[in-house]
Backbone as a printed PyTorch tensor [residue, N CA C, xyz], in Angstrom:
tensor([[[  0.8150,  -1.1940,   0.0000],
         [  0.0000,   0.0000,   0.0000],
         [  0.8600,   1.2590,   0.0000]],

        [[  2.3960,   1.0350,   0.6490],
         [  2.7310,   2.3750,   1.3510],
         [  3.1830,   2.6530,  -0.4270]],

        [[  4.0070,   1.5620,  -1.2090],
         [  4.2770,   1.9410,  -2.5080],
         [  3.2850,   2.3060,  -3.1640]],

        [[  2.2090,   1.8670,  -3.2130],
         [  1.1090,   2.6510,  -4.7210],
         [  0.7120,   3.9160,  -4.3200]],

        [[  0.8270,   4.6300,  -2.6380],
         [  0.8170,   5.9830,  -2.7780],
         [  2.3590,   6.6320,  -2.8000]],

        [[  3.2510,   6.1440,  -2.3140],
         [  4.4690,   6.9470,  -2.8870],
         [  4.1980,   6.9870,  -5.0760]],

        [[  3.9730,   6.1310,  -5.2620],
         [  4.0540,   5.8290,  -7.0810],
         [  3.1740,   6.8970,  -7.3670]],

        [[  1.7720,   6.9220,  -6.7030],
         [  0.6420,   8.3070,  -6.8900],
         [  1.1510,   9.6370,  -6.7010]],

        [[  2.0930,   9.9540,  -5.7380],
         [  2.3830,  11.2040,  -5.3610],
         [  4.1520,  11.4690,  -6.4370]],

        [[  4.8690,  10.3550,  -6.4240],
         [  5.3090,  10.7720,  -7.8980],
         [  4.8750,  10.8280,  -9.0470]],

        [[  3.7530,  10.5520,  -9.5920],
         [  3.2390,  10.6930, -10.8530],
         [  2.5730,  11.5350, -11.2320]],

        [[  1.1840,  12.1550,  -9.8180],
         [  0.5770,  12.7840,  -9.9700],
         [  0.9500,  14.3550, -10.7300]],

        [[  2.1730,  14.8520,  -9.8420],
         [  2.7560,  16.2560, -10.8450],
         [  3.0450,  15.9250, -11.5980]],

        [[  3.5430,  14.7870, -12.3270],
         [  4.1760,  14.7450, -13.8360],
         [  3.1720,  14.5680, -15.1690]],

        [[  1.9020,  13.8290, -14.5010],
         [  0.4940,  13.8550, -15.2910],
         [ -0.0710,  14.9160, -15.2390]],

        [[  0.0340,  16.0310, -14.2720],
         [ -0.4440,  17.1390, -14.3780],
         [  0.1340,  18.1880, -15.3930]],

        [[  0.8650,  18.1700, -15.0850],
         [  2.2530,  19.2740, -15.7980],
         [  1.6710,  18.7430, -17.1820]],

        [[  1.5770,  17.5590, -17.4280],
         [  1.6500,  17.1030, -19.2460],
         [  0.1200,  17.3660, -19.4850]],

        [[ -0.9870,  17.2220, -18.6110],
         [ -2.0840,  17.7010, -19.2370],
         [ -2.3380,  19.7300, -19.5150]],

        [[ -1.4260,  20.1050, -18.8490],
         [ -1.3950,  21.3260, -18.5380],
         [ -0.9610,  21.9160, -19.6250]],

        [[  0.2990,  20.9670, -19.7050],
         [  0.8700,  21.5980, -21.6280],
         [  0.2800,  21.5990, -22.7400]],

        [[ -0.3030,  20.1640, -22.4210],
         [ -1.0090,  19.8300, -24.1050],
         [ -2.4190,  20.9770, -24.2330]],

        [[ -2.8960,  21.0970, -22.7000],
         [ -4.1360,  22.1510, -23.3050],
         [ -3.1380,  23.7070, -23.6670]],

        [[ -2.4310,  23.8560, -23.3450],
         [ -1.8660,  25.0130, -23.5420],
         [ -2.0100,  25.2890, -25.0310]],

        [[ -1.1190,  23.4590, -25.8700],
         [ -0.9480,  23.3800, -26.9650],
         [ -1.9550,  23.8650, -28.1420]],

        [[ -3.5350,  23.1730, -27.5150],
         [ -4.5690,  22.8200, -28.0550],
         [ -5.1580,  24.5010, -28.3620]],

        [[ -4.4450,  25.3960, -26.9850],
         [ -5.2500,  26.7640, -27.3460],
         [ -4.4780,  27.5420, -27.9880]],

        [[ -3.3060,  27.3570, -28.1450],
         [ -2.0710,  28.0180, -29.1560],
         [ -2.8450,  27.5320, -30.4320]],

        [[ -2.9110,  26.1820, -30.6180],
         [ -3.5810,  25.9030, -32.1500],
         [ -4.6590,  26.7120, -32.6580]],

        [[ -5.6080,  26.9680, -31.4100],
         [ -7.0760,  27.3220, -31.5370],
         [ -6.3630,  29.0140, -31.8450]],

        [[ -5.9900,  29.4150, -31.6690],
         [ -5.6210,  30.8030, -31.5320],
         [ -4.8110,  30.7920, -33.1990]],

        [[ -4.5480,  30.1450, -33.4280],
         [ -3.7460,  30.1910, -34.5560],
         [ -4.5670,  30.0570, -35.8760]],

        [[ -5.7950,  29.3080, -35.8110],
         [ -6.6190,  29.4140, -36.5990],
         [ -7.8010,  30.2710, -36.9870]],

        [[ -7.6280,  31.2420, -35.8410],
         [ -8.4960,  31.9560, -35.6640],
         [ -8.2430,  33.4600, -36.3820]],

        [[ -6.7490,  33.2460, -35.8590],
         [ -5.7100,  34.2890, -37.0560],
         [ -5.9550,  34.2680, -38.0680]],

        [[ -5.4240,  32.6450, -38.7850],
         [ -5.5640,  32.7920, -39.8710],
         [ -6.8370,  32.8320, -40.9750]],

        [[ -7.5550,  32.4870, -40.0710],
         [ -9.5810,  33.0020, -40.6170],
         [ -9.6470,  34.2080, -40.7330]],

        [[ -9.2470,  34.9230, -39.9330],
         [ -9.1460,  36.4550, -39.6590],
         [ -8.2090,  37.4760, -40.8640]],

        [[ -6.9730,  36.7050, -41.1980],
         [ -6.5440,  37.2710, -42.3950],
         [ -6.7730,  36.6470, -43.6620]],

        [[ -7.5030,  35.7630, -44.1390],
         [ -8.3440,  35.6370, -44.9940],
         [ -9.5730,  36.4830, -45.5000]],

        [[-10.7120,  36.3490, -43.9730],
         [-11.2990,  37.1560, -44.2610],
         [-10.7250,  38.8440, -44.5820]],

        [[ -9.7930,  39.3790, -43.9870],
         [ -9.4090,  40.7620, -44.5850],
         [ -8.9060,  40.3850, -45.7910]],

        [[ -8.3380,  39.9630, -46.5240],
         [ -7.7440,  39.8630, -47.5440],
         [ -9.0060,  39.7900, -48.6390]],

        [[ -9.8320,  39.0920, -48.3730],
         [-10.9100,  38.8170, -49.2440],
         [-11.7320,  40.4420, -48.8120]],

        [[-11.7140,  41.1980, -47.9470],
         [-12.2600,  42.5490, -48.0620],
         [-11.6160,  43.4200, -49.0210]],

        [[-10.4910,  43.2590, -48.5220],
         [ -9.4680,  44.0360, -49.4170],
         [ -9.6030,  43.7150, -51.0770]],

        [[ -9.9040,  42.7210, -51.3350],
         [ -9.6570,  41.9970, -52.9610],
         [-11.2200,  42.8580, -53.0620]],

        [[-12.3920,  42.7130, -52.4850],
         [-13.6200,  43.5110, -53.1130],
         [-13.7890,  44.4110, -52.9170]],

        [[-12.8110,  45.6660, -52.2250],
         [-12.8980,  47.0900, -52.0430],
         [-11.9280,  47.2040, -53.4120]],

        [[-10.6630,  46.7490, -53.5830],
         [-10.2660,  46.4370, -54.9280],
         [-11.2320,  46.9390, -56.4500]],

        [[-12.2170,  45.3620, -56.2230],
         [-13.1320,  45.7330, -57.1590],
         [-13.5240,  46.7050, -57.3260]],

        [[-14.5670,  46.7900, -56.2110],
         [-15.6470,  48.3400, -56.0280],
         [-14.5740,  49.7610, -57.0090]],

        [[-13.5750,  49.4570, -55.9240],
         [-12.9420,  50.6600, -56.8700],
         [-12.6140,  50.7260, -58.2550]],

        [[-12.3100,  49.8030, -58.7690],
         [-12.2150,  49.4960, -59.9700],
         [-13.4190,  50.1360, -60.6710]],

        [[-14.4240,  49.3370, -60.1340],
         [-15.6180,  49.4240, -60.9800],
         [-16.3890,  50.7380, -60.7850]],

        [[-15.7860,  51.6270, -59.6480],
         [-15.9450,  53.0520, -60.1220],
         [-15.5550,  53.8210, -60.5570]],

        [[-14.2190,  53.5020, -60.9230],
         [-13.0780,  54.4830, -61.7120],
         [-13.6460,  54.2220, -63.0220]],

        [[-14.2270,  52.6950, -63.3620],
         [-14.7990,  52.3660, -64.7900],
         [-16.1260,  53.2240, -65.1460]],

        [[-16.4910,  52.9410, -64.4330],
         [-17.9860,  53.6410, -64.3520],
         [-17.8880,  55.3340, -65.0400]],

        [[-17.2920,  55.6640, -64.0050],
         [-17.4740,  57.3510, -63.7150],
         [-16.6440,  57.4750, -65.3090]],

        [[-15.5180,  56.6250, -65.4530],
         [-15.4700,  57.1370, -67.6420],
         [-15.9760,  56.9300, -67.9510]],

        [[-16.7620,  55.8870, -67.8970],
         [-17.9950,  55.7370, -69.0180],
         [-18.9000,  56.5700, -69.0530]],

        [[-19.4790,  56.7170, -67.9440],
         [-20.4880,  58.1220, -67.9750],
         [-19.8670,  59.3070, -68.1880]],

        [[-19.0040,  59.5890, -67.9550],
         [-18.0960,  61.1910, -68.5800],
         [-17.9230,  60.8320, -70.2580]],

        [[-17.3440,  59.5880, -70.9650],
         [-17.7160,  59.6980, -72.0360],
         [-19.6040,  59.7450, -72.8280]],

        [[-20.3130,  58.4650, -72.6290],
         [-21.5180,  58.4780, -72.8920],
         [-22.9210,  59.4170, -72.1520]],

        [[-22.1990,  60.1160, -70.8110],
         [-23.4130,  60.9030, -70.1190],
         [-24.3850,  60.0040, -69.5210]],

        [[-24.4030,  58.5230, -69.3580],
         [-25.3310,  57.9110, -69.0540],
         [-24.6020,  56.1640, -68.7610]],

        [[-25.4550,  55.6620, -67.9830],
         [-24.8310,  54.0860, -67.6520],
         [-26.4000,  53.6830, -67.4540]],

        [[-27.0540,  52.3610, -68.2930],
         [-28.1630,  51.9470, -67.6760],
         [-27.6630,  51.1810, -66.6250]],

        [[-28.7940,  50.8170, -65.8940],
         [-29.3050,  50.3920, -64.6530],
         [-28.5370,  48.9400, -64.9420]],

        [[-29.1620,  47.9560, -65.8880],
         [-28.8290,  46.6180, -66.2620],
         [-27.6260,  46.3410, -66.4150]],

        [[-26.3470,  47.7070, -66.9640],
         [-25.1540,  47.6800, -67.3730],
         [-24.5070,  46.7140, -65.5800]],

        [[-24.7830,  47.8320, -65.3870],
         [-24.2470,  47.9020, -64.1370],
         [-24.0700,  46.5220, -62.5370]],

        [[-25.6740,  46.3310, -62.6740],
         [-25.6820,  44.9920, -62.0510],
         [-25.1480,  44.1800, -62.6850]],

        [[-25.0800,  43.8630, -63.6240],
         [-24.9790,  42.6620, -64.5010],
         [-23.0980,  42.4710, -64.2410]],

        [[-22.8820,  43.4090, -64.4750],
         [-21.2720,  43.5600, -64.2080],
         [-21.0490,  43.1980, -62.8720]],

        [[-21.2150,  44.0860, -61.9520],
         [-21.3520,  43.7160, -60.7380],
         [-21.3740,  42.0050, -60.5400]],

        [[-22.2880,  41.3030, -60.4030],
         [-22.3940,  40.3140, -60.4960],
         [-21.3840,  39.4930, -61.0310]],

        [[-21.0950,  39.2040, -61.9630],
         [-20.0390,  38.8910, -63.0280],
         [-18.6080,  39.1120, -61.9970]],

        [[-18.3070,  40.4240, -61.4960],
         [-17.2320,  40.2210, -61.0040],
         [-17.4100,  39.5670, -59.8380]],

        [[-18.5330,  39.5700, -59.0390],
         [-18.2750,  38.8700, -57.2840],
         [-18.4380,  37.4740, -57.8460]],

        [[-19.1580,  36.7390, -58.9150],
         [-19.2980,  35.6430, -58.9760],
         [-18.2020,  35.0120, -59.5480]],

        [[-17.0600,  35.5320, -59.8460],
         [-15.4190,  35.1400, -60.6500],
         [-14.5640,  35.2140, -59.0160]],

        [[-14.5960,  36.1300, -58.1590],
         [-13.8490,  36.4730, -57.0990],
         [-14.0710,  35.6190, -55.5020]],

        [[-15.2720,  35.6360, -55.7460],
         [-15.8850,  34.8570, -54.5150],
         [-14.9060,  33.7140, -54.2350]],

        [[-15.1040,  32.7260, -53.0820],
         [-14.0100,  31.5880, -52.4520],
         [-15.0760,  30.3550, -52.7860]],

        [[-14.6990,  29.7260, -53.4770],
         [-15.8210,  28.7260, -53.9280],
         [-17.7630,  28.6660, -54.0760]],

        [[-17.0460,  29.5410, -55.2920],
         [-18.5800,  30.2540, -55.6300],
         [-18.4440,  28.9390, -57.1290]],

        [[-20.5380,  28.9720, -56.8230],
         [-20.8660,  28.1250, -58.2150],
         [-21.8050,  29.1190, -59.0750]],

        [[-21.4220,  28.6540, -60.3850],
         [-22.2960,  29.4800, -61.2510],
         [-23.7110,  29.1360, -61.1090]],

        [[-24.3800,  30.4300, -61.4910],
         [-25.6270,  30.7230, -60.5530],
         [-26.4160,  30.8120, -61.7890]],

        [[-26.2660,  30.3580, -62.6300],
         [-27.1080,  30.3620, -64.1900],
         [-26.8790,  28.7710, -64.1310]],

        [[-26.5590,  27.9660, -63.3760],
         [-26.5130,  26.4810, -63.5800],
         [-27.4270,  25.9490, -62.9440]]])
């Protein structure tokens, strides 16, 4: 008896200590993915403020040359570009 609690009271800190690390591990991981979700999602903001701008620098010549942009021009484009840019986007005419 007197050995299986000496064996308990050496083991016990050394099983502790190792569960202590590995969650440490588990929230370093968790933290790490959370990053990298996080700079994805900005990056993918950044790529459609990109657009937007694009597609108003386009815009605003076209209407300084023609005086006018219909309505249809415009969505239709729109569309066209988020549905090429998007992160596993399916075509939406299928």
């Amino acid at each position: 008896m007197e050995v299986l609690l000496q064996t308990y009271y050496i083991l016990l800190p050394i099983i502790a200590t190792a569960l202590v690390g590995w969650v440490g591990v588990l929230l370093k991981n968790q933290k790490k993915k959370d990053t990298d979700r996080e700079e994805k999602q900005k990056a993918l903001s950044e790529g459609i403020m990109m657009i937007l701008r694009y597609m108003l620098q386009r815009y605003h010549g076209e209407y300084m040359i023609r005086k006018k942009i219909s309505y249809g021009q415009c969505i239709s484009r729109t569309w066209r570009k988020f549905d090429c840019n998007r992160v596993g986007s399916r075509d939406r005419r299928a």
